[in-house]
Every structure is written in C-alpha cells, then in structure tokens.
C-alpha positions as CSV (number, residue, x, y, z in Angstrom):
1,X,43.3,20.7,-66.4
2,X,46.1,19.6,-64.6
3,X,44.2,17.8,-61.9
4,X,42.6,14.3,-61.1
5,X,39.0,14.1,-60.6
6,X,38.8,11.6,-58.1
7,X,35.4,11.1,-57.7
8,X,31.7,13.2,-57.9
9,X,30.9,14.1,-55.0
10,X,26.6,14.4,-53.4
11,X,24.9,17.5,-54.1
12,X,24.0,19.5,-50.6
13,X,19.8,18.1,-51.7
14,X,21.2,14.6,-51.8
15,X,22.8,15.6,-49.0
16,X,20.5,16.9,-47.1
17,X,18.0,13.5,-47.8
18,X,20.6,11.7,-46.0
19,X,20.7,13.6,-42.9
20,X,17.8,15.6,-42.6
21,X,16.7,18.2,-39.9
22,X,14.2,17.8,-37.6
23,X,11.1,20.0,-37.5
24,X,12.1,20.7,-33.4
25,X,15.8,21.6,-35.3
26,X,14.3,23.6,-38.2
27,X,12.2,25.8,-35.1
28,X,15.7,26.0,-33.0
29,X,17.7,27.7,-36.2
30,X,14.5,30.3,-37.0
31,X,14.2,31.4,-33.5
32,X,18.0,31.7,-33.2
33,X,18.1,33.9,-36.4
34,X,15.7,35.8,-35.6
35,X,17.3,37.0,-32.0
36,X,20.1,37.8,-34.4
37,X,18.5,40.3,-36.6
38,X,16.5,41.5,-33.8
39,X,20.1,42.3,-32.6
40,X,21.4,43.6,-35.8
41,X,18.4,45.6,-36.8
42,X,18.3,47.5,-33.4
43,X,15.7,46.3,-31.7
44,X,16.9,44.2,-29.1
45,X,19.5,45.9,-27.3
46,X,21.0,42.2,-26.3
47,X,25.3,41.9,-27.5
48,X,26.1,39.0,-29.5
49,X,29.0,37.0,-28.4
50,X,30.7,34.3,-31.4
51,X,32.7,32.3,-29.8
52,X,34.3,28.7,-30.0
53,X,37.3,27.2,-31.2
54,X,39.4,28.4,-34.5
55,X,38.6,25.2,-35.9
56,X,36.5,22.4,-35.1
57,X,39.2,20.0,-35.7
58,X,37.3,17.5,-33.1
59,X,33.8,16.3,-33.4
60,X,33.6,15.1,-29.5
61,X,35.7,18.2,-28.3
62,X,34.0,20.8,-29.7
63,X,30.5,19.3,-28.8
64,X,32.3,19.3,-25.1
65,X,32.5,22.9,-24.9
66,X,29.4,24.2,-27.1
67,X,27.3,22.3,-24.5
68,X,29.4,24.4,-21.4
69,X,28.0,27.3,-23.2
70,X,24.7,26.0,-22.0
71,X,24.3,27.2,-18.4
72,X,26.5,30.0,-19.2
73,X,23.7,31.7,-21.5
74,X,20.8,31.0,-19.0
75,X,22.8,33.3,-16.7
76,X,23.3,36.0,-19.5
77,X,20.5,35.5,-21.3
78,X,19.3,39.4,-20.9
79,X,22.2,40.9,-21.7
80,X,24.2,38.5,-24.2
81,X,23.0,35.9,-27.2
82,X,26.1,33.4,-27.3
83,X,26.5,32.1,-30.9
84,X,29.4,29.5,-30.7
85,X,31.6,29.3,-33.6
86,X,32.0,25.6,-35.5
87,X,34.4,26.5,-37.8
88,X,34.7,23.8,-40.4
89,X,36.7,25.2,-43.4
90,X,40.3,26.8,-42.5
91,X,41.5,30.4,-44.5
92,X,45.7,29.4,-44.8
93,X,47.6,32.4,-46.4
94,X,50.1,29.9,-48.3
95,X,47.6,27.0,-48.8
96,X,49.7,25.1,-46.5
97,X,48.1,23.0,-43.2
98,X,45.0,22.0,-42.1
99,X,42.2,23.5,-43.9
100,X,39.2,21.9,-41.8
101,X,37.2,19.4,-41.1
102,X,35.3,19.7,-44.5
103,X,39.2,19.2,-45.8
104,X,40.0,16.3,-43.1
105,X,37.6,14.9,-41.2
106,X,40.6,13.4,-39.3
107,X,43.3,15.7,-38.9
108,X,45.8,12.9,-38.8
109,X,44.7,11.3,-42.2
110,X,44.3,12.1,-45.7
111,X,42.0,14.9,-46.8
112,X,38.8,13.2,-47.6
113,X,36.0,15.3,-48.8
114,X,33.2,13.7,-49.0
115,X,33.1,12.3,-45.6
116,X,34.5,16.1,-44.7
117,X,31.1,17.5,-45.8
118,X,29.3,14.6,-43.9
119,X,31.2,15.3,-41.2
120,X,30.5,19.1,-41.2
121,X,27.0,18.6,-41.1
122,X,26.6,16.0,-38.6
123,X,28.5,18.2,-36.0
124,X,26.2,21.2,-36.5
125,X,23.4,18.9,-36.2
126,X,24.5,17.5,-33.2
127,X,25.3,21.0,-31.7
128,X,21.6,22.4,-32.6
129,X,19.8,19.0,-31.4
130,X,21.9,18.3,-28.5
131,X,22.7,22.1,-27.0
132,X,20.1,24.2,-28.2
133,X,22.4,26.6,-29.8
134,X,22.2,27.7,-33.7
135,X,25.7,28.2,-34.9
136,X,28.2,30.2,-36.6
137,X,30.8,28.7,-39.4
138,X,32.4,30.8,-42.2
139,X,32.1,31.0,-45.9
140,X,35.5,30.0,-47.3
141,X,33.7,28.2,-50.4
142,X,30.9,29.9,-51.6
143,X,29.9,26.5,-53.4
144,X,29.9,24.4,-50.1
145,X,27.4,26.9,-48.6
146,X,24.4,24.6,-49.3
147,X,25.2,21.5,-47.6
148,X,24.9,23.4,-44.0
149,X,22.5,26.3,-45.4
150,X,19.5,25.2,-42.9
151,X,21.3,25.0,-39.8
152,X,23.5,28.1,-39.3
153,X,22.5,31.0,-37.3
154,X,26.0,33.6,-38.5
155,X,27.8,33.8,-40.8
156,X,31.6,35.1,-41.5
157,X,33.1,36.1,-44.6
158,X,36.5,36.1,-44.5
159,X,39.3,38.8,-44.9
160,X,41.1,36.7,-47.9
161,X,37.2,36.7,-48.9
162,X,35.5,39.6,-48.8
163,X,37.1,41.3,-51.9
164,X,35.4,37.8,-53.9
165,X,32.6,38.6,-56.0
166,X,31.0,35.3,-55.4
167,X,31.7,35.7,-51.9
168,X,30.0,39.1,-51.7
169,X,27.0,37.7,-54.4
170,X,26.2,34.8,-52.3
171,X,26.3,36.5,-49.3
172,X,23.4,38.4,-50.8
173,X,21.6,35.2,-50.8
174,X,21.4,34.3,-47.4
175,X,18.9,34.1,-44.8
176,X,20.4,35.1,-41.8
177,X,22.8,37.6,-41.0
178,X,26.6,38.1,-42.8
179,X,29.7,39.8,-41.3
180,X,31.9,40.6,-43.9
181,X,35.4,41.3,-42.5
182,X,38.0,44.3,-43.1
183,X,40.6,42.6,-45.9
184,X,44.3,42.3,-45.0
185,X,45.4,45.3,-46.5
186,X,43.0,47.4,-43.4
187,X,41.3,49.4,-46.5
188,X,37.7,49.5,-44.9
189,X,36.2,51.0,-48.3
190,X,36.8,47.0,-49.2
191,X,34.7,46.3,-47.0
192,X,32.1,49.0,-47.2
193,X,31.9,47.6,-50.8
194,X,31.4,44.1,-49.4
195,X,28.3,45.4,-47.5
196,X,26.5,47.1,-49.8
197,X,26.9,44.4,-52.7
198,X,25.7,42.0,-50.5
199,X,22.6,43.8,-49.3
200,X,21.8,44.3,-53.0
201,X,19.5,42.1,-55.2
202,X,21.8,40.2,-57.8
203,X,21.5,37.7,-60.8
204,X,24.2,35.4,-60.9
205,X,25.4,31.5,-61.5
206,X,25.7,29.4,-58.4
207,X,26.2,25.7,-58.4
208,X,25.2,25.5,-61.8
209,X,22.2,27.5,-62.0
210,X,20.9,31.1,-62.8
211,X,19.4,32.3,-60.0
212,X,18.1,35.6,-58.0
213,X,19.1,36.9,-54.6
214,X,16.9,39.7,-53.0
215,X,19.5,40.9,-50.5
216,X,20.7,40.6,-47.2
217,X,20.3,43.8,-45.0
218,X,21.6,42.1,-42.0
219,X,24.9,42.3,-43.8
220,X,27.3,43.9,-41.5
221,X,30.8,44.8,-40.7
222,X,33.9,42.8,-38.8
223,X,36.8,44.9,-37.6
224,X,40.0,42.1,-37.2
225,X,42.9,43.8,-37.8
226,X,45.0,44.6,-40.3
227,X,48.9,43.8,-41.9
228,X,50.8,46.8,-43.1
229,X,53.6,46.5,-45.8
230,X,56.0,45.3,-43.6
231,X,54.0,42.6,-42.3
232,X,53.8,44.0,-39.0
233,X,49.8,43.5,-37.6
234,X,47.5,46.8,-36.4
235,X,44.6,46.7,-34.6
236,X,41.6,48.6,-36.0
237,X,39.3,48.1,-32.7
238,X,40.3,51.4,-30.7
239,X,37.9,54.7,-30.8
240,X,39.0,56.5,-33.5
241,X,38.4,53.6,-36.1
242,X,34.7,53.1,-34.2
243,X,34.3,56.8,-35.2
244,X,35.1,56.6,-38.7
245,X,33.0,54.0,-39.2
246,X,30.2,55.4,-38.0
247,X,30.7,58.5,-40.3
248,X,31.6,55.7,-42.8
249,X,28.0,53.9,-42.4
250,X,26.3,57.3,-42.6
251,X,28.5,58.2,-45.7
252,X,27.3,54.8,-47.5
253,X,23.5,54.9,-46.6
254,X,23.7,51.4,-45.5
255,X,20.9,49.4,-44.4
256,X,21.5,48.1,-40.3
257,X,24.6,49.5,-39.9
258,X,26.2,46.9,-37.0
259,X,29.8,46.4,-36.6
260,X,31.2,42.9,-34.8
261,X,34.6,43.3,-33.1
262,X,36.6,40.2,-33.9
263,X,39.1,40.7,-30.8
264,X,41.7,38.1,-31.9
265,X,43.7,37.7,-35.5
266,X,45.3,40.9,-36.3
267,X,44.0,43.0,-33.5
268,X,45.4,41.1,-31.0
269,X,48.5,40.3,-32.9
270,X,47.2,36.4,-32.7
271,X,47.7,36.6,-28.9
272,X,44.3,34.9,-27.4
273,X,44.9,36.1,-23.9
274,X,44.9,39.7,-25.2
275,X,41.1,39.3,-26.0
276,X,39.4,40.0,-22.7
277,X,41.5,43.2,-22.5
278,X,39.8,44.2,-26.0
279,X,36.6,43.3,-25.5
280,X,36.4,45.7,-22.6
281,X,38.5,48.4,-24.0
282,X,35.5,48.4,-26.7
283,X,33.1,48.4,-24.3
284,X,34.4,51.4,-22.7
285,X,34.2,53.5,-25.7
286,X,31.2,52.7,-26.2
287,X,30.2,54.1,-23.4
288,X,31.7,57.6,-24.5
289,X,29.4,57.7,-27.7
290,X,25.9,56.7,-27.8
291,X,27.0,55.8,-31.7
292,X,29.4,53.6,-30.9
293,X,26.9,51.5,-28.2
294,X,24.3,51.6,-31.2
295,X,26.7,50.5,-33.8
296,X,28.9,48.0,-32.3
297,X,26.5,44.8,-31.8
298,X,29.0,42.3,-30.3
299,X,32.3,40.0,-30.2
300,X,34.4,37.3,-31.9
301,X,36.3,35.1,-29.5
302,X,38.4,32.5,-30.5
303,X,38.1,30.4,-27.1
304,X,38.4,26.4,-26.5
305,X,38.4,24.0,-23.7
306,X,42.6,24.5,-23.3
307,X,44.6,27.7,-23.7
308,X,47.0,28.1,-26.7
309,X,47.6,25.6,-29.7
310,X,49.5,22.3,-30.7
311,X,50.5,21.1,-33.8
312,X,48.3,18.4,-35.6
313,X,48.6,15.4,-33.6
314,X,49.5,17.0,-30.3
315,X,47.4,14.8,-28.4
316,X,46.1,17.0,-25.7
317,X,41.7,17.3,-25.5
318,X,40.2,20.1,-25.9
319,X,43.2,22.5,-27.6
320,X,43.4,24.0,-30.7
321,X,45.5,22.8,-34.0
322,X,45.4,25.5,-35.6
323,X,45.5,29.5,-34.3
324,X,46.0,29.9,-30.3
325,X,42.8,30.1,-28.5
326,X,41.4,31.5,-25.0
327,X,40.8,28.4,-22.8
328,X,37.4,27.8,-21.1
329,X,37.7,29.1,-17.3
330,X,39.4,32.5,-18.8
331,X,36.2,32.3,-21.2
332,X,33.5,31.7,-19.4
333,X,34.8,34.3,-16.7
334,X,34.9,36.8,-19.9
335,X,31.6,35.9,-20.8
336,X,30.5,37.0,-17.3
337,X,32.1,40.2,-17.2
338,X,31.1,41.1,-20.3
339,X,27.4,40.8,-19.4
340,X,28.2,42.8,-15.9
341,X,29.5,45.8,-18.0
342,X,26.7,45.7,-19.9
C-alpha cells in the first residue's frame, strides 16, 4: 500500500482499561438514553435540543460551555432535554483542514492519533462526570465507534455518511438512538434507506470480527439541507418537506418515525445567526399539523461560547475553528424561547 504504518494503535477494550467509567457515569449515560428514546418513541412529549460547538477543538472551552448548559436545563427541564454536541471527528468535503480532535488533539500541531482517541474520551468523560449531561458526537469512522461507545447519549450519521454501508450496518448496532442525515444530493429516499437498514438485524465484519446486530428502532431522520447541481444550498426544513416526510414514514412502515431539524449546514446556507429564525419557523408548522408536532422531535444547533469562526490558531476563547457557530447569550436566549413556544 502506498502508506506508512507508523505505529499500532490500543484497541477501544485496552482503551477503555485505561480510563474506565464510573458506575455513578455508567447510571448518568443509561438514564440519559433512556429520556432519549422516551422522546423518540413518543412517549415523552419533551423536544430534544443538540447543541454545542462544530467541533470540539478545545478540551477547557468546550467543558466551559457544556457546563452553562447546566442551569439552563433545570429551567427547561419540562419542556426541553439539552444533549450538547462534542464533536470530535470533522466531515471535510476535500479532505483538506482540521478533521478533529481524534485527528489533532492540538489544532496547532501535528495530527496525532493515538493521543486524539485519548483525548476524545477524556473530554466526554469529563463532560458526563463534571456536568451531568450524556452527549452527542458523530460517526465519521465507523471503526472508532468503540473507544467512546459507553458514554454517548446521540448519535449523528453524517450526510457524506449515510449512503456507507458500514455506516448504516453499525448504526444498527447501537444502543442509543441514530440520526441519519439527508445526503448532499437532498434525495431523502437515501435516507429513508439509511433508516430502515439500520433498524434491521444484520451480520457483518466489524473491527475484525463476525458479529450480529439486532437493530436500532430509535433510528431516525435529520433534515440539513441540501446542494443542487450548481452548488447553490436549499433548505429542506419548511412545511411542505415536513409533509412529505410524514407521507414518506407512513410509505416505509418505519419503526419511531422522528425527524431532528438540523437548522444550520445547508439550511441555513452556513449562516449560524439564521438558526433561531428556523427553529421557530418549524415550530410554527408544527403547530398547523398535529403530524408534524408528533413527528418532528427536536433541534441541531451549532452554538459556542463566541459568535462566528477563526481560522486555526486565531487565538480568541471560546470560538469556533471550523464552521461559524451561534454564540452563547444568542444561545441560551434561543434555548429559552424555544421552551416558551412549546
């Protein structure tokens, strides 16, 4: 191959031996899940709101503002379960940039992958002992699912992802629930696909082994956006799309059927401050169709202690390095509002 294998890296048991959970931390994770499928499966009537940074480039920052979320969800807490994203591995279109913390630990240094996968899960460690909250991350690499398996509440599969057959096989595997976003292209039959393979049984290879997975029904839908042939973003949040889904869901036969509105990336045309304007919009149709309030289970918002982005090594605390993000006094006034129209 025309590669260097530099070294052989821990498996996520080893892994895990080295920095093992807690039983208080096992108990925080369960009882965070399982407000989440309580969500999902229609028997809470609570919203779910992801939100956090687009990447946790920062161990120290991104602790900062998980543990804001704190106070914020004791004054929701009827109306609104707040998942915050940690976000350790980075989707780049070209390959090109920072691709994480699990890449580069420090953003500033050379990619380093073993102490990236230390460093991943230490900082969702330290955001389940020290906060309280369960988290969300996405599954870029279906392989490197295993070393934080145990401590995540969510998780995403990616629009670059979700057409993956590993992707959609391991998702199948997992615990706790799975969005699985629209693709690119818009073509929500991808993701229908996505959905149903992943609440099936399968047999298939996975870090060396032959296993079984016995499904996930808490698999679910993410709207983001789309790109049309000239490159030129859509959003896919408004009623109409809502509608079609719904028909969609009860076309498919789907176990659950849930849909989280990710209300940045395409369908806000990667303008942050457009996602409070979103969010409600959605809200509002929901309140035209009892289907749409029964189907549409919550938000992703990319949010962070500063407003907008800088490039690697910009220096300022607290604000993105990769896509533009809500900062926190526009977020946690969202956060508010959202549980008021609720």
């Amino acid at each position: 191959m025309n590669m260097e294998f530099k070294r052989k890296l821990t498996i996520p048991m080893e892994t895990k031996e080295m920095y093992p959970l807690t039983g208080s931390m096992a108990d925080i994770v369960e009882k965070k899940i399982a407000e989440l499928k309580a969500i999902f499966s229609g028997k809470s009537d609570k919203k779910v709101m992801i939100i956090g940074p687009c990447s946790a480039d920062n161990e120290d920052s991104v602790i900062d503002y998980i543990s804001r979320l704190i106070p914020v969800q004791e004054q929701v807490k009827d109306k609104l379960l707040i998942v915050p994203r940690i976000y350790t591995n980075k989707a780049r279109t070209t390959g090109d940039g920072y691709k994480g913390l699990v890449h580069q630990p420090d953003p500033n240094s050379s990619p380093d992958l073993f102490k990236g996968i230390i460093a991943t899960r230490e900082l969702h460690m330290r955001a389940v002992k020290e906060t309280g909250f369960a988290c969300a991350d996405e599954m870029l690499y279906p392989e490197n699912f295993k070393y934080i398996d145990d401590l995540l509440a969510y998780v995403a599969v990616g629009a670059r992802s979700v057409e993956d057959q590993q992707h959609r096989l391991t998702a199948s595997a997992i615990e706790c629930p799975v969005g699985m976003k629209n693709p690119t292209s818009g073509d929500l039959a991808v993701m229908m696909n996505a959905i149903l393979a992943a609440q099936h049984q399968h047999d298939f290879i996975y870090r060396g082994w032959e296993g079984h997975s016995f499904g996930n029904p808490y698999a679910h839908a993410i709207l983001r956006g789309y790109v049309n042939r000239q490159g030129v973003t859509h959003p896919n949040y408004h009623y109409e799309t809502l509608i079609y889904l719904v028909q969609l869901y009860d076309k498919w036969n789907l176990k659950n059927p849930a849909v989280v509105i990710d209300c940045n990336h395409a369908n806000s045309g990667k303008n942050p401050f457009e996602q409070p304007r979103i969010l409600k919009d959605v809200l509002l149709s929901c309140n035209y169709s009892s289907d749409l309030k029964k189907m549409v289970k919550g938000f992703m918002v990319e949010s962070y202690i500063e407003d907008g982005n800088q490039p690697v090594g910009g220096g300022v605390y607290g604000k993105s390095i990769t896509d533009a993000c809500l900062g926190w006094e526009k977020s946690e006034r969202l956060i508010y509002e959202t549980a008021d129209m609720l």
